[in-house]
C-alpha positions as CSV (number, residue, x, y, z in Angstrom):
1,X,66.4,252.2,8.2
2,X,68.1,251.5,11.6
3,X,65.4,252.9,13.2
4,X,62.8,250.5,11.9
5,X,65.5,247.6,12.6
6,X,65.3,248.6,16.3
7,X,61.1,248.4,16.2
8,X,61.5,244.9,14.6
9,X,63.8,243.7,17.6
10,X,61.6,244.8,20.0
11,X,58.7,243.2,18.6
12,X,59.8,240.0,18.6
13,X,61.4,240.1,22.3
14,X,57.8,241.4,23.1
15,X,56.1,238.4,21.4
16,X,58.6,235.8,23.2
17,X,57.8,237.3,26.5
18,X,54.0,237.2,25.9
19,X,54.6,233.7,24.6
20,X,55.9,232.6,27.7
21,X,53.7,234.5,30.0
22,X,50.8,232.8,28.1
23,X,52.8,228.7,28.3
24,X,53.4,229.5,32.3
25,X,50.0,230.5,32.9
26,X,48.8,227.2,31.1
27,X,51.2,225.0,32.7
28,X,49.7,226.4,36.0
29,X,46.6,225.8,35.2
30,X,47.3,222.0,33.9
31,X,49.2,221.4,37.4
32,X,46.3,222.6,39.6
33,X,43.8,220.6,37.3
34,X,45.8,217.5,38.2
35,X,46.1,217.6,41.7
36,X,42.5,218.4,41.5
37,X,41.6,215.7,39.8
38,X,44.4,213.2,42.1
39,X,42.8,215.1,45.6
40,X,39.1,214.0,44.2
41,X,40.9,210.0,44.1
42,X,41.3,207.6,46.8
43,X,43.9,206.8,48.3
44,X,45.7,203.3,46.0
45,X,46.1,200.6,49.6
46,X,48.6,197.9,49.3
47,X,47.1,194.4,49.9
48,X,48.9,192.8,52.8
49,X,48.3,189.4,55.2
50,X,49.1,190.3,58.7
51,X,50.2,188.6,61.6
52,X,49.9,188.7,65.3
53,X,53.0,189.1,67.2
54,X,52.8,186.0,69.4
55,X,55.0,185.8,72.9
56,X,57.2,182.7,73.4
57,X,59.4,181.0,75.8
58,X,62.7,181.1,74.0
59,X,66.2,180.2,75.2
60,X,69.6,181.6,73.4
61,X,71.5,178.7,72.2
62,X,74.9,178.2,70.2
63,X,76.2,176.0,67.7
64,X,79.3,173.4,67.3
65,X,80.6,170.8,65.1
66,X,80.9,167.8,66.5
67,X,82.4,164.6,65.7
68,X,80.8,161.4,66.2
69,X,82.3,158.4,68.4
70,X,81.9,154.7,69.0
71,X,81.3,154.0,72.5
72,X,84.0,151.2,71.5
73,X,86.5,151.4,69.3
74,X,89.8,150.0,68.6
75,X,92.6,149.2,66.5
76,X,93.5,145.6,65.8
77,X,97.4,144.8,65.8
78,X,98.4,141.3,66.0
79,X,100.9,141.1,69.4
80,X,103.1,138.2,67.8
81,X,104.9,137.7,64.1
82,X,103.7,134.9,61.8
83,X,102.7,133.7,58.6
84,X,98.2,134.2,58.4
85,X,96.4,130.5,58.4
86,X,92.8,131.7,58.5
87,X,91.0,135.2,58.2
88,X,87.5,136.4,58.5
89,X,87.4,140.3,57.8
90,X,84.7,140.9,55.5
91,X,84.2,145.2,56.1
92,X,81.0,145.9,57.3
93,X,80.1,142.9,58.7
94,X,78.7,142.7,62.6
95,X,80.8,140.0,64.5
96,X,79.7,138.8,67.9
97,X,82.7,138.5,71.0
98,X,84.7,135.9,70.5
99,X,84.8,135.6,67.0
100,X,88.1,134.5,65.4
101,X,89.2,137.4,62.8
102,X,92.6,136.3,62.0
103,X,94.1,132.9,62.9
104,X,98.4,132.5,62.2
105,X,100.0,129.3,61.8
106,X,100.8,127.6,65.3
107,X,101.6,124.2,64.3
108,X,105.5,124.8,65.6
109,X,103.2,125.6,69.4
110,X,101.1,122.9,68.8
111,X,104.0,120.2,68.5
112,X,106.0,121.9,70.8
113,X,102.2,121.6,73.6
114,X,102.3,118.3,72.6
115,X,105.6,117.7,73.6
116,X,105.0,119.5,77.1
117,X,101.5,117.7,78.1
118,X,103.9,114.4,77.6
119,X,106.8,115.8,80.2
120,X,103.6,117.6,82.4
121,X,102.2,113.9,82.1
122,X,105.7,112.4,83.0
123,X,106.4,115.1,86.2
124,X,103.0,113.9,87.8
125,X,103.5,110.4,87.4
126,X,106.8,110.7,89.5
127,X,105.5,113.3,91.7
128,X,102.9,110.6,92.9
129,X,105.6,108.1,93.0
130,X,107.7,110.1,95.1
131,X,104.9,110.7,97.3
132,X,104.5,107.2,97.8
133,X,108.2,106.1,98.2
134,X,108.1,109.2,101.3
135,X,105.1,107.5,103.1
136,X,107.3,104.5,103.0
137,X,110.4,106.2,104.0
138,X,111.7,105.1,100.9
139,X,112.2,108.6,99.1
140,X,113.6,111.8,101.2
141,X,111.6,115.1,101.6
142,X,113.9,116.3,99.0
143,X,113.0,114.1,96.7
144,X,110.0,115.0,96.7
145,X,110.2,118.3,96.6
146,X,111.9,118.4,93.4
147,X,109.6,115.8,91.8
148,X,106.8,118.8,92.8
149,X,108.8,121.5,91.5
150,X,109.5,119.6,88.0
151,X,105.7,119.0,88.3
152,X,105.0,122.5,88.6
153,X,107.6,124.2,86.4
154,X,106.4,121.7,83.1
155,X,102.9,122.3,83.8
156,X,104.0,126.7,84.0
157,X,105.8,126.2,80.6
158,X,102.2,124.3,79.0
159,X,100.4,127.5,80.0
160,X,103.1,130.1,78.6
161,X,102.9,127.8,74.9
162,X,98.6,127.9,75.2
163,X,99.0,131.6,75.8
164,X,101.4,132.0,72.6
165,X,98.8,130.1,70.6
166,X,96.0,131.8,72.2
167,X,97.8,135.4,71.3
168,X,98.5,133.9,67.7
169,X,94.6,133.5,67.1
170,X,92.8,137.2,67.1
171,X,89.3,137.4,68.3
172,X,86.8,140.6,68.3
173,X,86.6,141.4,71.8
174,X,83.3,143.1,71.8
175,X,80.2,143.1,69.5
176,X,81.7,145.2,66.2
177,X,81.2,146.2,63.1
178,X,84.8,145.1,61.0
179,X,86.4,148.0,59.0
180,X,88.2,147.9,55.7
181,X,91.2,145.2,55.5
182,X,94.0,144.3,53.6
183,X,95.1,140.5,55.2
184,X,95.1,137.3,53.2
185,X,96.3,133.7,54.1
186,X,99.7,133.0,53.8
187,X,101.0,136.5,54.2
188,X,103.3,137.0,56.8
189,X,102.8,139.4,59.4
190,X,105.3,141.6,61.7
191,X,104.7,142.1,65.3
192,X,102.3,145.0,65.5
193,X,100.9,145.3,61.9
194,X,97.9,147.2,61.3
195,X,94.7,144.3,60.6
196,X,91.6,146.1,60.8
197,X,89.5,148.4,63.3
198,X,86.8,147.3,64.9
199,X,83.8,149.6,65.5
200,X,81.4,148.8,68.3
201,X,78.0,148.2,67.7
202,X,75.5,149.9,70.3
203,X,72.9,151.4,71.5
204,X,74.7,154.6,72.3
205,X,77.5,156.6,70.4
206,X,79.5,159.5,71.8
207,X,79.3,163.0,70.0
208,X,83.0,165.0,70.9
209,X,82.1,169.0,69.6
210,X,83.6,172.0,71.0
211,X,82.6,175.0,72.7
212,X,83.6,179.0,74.1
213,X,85.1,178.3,78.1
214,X,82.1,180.7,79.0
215,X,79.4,178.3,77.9
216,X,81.3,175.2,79.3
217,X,81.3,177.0,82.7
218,X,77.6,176.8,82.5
219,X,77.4,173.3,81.4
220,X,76.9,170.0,83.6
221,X,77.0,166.8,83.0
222,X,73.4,165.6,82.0
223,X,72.6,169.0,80.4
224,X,70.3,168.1,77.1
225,X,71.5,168.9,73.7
226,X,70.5,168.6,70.0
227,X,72.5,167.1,67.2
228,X,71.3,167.2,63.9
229,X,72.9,165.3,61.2
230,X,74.1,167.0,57.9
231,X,70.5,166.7,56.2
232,X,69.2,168.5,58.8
233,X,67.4,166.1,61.1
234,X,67.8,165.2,64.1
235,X,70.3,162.2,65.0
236,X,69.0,160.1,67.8
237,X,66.2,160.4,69.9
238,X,67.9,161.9,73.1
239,X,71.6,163.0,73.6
240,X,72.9,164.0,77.3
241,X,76.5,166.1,78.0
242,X,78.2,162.9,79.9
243,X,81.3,164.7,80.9
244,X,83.2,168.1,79.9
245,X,87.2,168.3,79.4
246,X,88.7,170.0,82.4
247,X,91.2,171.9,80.3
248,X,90.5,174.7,78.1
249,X,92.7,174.9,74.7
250,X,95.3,177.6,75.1
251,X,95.1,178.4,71.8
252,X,90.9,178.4,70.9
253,X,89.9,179.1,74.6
254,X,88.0,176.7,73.8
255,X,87.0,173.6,75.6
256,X,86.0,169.8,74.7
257,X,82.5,168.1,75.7
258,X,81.6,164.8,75.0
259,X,77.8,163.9,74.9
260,X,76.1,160.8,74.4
261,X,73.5,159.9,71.9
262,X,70.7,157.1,72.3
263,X,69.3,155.3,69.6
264,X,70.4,155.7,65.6
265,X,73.1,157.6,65.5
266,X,75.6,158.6,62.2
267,X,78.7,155.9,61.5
268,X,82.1,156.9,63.9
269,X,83.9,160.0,62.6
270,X,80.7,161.5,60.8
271,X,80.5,165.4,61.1
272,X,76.9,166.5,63.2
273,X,75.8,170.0,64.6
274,X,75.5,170.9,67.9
275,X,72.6,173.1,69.5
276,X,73.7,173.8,73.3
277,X,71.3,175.6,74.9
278,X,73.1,178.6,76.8
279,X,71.4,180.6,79.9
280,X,67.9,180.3,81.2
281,X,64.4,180.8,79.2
282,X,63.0,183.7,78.8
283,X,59.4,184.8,76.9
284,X,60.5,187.1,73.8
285,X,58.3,188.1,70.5
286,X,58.1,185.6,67.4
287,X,56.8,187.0,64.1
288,X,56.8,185.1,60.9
289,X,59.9,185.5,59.1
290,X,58.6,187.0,56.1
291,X,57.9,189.9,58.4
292,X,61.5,190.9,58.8
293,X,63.3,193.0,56.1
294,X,66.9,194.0,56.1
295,X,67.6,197.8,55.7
296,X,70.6,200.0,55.5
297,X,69.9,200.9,59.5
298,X,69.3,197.0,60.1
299,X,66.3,194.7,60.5
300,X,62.8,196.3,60.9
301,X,59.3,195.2,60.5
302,X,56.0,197.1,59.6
303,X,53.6,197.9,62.2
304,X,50.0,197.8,61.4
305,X,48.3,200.8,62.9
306,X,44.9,202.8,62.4
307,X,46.1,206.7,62.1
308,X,43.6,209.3,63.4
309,X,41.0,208.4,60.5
310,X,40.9,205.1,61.4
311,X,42.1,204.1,58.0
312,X,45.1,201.0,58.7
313,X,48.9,202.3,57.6
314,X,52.3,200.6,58.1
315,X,54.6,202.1,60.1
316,X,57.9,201.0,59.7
317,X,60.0,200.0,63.5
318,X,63.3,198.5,64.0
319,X,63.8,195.7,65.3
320,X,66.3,193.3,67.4
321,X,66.3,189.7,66.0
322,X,67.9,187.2,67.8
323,X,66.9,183.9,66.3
324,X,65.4,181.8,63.9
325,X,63.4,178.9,65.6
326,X,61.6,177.1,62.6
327,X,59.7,179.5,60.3
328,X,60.1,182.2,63.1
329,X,61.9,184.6,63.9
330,X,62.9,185.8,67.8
331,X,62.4,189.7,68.2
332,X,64.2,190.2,71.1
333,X,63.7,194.5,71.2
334,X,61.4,196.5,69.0
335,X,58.0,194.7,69.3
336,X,55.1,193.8,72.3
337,X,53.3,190.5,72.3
338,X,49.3,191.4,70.6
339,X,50.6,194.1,67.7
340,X,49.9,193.4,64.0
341,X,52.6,192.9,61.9
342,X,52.3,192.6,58.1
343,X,53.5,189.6,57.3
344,X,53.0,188.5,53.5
345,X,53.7,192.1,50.9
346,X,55.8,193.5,53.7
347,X,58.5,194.4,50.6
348,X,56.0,196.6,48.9
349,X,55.6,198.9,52.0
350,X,56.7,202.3,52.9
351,X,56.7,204.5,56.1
352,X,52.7,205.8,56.5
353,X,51.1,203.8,53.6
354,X,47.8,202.7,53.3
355,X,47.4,199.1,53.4
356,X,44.4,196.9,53.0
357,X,44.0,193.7,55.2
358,X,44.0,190.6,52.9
359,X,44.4,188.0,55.7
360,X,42.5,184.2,54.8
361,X,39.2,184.0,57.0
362,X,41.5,180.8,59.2
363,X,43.9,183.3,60.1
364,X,41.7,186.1,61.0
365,X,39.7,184.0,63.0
366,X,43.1,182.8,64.7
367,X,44.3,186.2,65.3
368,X,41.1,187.0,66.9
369,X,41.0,184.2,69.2
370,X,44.6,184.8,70.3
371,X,43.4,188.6,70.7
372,X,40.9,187.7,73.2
373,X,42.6,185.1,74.8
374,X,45.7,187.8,75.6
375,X,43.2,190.0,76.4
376,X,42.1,187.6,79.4
């Protein structure tokens, strides 16, 4: 009995190992029938546009906020107290010089001129007299002396009350545009209370931005720069560096510039960017910026290259960027001007894959023009 237990045990171990001799075999055989099958196949290609790396004159530059200011600009106080009689601050509005803005009561001056031009009128009569009486030997040098200095000291005092009246009536001193304003006729007004501001209205405006005290070294006055406005375009048609601070802020290291803006320029205190241009050109690589992709070791791009088959793979090579000048990006290490660069379906792409040019019959004939003409 436990002999024919023992026969029954080694049977079935028997069959299991036969069964499994037999399933390796046939997975084997299924294995070599695949890559059979996947070695008779061609090899898939990944449709790609490419691009010609293009050589460009290109020139580092850094950034800044700046802050935008009148040419003229100023704070309107009034210099004596009084009660308002007239005012003409609408905000907004343009004023030429010489318009009268606020206008106090001066009818306590004008009595008081009047009064004056009477005594003034009084003084020269008896001047003239006196001068008359001395020809005559009728009056004494003295006399007439003192007949000039009354003259003279009535006709000082109508010029001090026309300059009180004159300080009491506020006029823009300059072409402006009037800011907002809280004054109204028959308020009364303390020496030095705030009326409006006045914001000049030129052809020019000053842009005040900050930069690093290495790239102010390098700046002088009449260096270009742009200054773009917060939608992105550019503010003005020409702005010029017109003078740079000759301190640097202990705290920033950082030093003020002042530039000057022709033409349309953002309202006073607006918020701009500043592009300052920093060292001298030189020619690096642009590629389109659909080229560049961002790995774990950094930026690379994919190299089109014909492998000893001739049959076109990407190769994938790091790369240096440096800029972003429009749709383009500055490759400042890792390229030569005249490679091939894929530039649409670079995310599908691997190191050594086969890639089929898909490039619109414009651009081909564009990169083959350039190809020639770098060539020559």
């Amino acid at each position: 009995m436990q002999s024919r237990q023992w026969i029954g045990s080694f049977l079935l171990v028997g069959a299991v190992i036969v069964s499994g001799v037999l399933l390796s075999a046939w997975k084997r055989s299924s294995i070599a029938e695949s890559e059979a099958a996947a070695a008779s196949q061609p090899e898939p290609a990944e449709s790609i546009v490419t691009a010609l790396v293009r050589e460009h004159e290109h020139v580092r530059t850094t950034t800044s906020i700046g802050t935008v200011v009148a040419t003229r600009s100023i704070t309107v106080r009034n210099e004596l107290p009084g009660t308002v009689r007239h005012v003409a601050l609408e905000p907004g509005k343009i004023v030429e010089a010489g318009t009268v803005l606020v206008a106090m009561d001066v009818s306590v001056e004008e009595a008081d001129l009047q009064a004056l031009l009477a005594q003034a009128e009084l003084a020269r009569t008896q001047f003239a007299r006196m001068q008359r009486m001395s020809e005559h030997r009728a009056a004494s040098e003295m006399e007439v002396d003192s007949a000039r200095a009354e003259q003279e000291v009535v006709q000082a005092q109508v010029a001090r009350i026309k300059a009180v009246i004159n300080r009491k009536i506020i006029r823009a001193p300059f072409r402006a545009r009037i800011g907002i304003s809280d004054v109204h006729p028959g308020q009364y007004l303390n020496e030095g209370t705030l009326l409006t501001t006045l914001q000049g209205v030129d052809d020019e405006a000053y842009v005040d931005f900050t930069v690093s005290q290495q790239v102010a070294a390098d700046l002088r006055p009449g260096n270009k720069v742009d200054v773009f406005t917060g939608s992105g375009t550019t503010a003005g048609t020409e702005a010029e560096i017109v003078a740079i601070d000759a301190r640097v802020d202990p705290s920033t290291r950082n030093a003020m510039v002042r530039a000057k803006i022709k033409g349309d320029a953002p309202a006073p205190g607006a918020s701009v960017r500043v592009q300052v241009d920093v060292g001298t050109p030189t020619m690096a690589a642009v590629v389109p910026a659909s080229a560049v992709r961002k790995g774990p070791s950094g930026d690379h791009v994919f190299v089109v290259l014909a492998d000893e088959h001739g049959k076109m793979r990407a190769r994938l090579r790091e790369v240096q960027v440096d800029a972003m000048a429009g749709d383009q990006i500055v490759i400042t290490k890792g390229l030569e001007p005249g490679e091939l660069v894929a530039a649409s379906g670079s995310f599908k792409l691997r190191e050594a894959a086969l890639v089929a040019v898909t490039n619109p019959a414009e651009s081909v004939a564009q990169n083959e023009s350039h190809s020639a003409a770098t060539s020559m």
